[in-house]
C-alpha positions in Angstrom: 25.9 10.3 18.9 25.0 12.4 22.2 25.5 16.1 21.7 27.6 18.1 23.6 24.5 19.3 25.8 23.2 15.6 26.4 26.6 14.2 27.4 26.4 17.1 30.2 23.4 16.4 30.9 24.0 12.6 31.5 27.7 13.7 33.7 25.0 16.4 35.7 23.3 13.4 36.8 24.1 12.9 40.2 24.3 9.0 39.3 27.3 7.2 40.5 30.3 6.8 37.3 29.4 3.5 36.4 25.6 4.0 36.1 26.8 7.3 34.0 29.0 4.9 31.9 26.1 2.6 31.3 23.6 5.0 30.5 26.3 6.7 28.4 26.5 3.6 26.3 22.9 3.0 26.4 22.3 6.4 25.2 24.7 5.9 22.2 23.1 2.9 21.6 19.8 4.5 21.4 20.8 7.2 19.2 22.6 4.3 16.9 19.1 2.2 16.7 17.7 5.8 15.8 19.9 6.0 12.6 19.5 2.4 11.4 15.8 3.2 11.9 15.8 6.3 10.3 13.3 7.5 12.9 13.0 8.9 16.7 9.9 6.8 17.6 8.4 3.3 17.1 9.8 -0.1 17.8 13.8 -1.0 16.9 15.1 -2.1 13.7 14.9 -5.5 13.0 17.8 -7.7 13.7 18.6 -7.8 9.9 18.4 -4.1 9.8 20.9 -3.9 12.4 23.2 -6.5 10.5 22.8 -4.7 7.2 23.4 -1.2 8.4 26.6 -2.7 10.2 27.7 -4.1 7.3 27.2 -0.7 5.6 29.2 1.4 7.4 32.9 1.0 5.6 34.6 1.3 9.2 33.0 -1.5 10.4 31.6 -3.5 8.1 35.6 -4.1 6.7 36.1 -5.9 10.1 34.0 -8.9 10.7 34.5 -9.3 14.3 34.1 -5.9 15.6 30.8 -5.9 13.4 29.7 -9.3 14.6 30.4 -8.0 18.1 28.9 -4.6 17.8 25.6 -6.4 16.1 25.3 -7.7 19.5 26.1 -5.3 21.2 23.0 -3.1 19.5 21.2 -6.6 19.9 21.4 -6.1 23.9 21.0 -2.3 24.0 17.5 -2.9 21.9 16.4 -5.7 24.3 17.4 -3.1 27.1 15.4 -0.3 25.7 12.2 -1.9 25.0 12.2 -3.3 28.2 12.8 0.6 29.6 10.1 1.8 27.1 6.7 2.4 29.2 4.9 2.3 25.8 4.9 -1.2 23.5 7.1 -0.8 20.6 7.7 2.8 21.6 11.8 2.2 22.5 12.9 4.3 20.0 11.0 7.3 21.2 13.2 7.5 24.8 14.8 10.4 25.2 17.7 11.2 27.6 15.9 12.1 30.5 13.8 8.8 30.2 16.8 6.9 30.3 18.3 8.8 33.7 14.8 8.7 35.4 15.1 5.1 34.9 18.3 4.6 36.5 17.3 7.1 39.3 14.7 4.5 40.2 16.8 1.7 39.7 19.3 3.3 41.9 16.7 4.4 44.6 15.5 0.5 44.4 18.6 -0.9 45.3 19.1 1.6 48.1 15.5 0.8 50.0 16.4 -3.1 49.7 19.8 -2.4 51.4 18.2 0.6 53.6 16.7 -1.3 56.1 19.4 -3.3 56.6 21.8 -0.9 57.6 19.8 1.5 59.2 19.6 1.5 63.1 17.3 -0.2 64.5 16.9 2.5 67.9 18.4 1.5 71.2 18.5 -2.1 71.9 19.0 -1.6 75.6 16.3 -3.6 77.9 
């Protein structure tokens, strides 16, 4: 679960809303790996782990489809983080801050590819 400070932090972004919503479930979905893990660093839970832990919980694990669903869920945010991870097997170690610098440059990519579309070219009078 973000603390109060990191869900500020996320909203202090500057990002638009729905790269804020993303990262805020991204974010959860960290800290959620985190707990199945039991750590802050090294590579995600197995899928198992993630299935087990699920299962666990009495909230979830008493409905079958939400769990299958939010095994999959977890399932794409772990594919999603150790692709976001600069170091191998280091996707649990993200913080916050490494998750908003990653969007910034996301964002900031998609903005030079449209860029120089859009921007004037000068006059085009002979």
């Amino acid at each position: 679960m973000l603390s109060h400070t990191e869900a500020a932090e996320l909203e202090s972004s500057l990002l638009p809303a729905l790269e804020r919503h993303h990262l805020r479930l991204l974010a959860h979905g960290l800290r959620t790996l985190q707990l199945v893990a039991g750590r802050r660093q090294g590579p995600v839970p197995a899928h198992g782990a993630i299935e087990a832990w699920i299962l666990a919980q009495p909230q979830i694990g008493a409905d079958p489809a939400f769990a299958t669903a939010f095994a999959t869920q977890l399932g794409a945010a772990a594919r999603q983080l150790e692709a976001i991870a600069t170091l191998p097997n280091q996707a649990l170690a993200l913080s916050l801050a490494d998750l908003i610098a990653w969007a910034r440059r996301e964002a900031d990519a998609r903005v030079a590819i449209i860029d120089p579309v859009c921007a004037p070219q000068g006059d085009q009078t002979p």
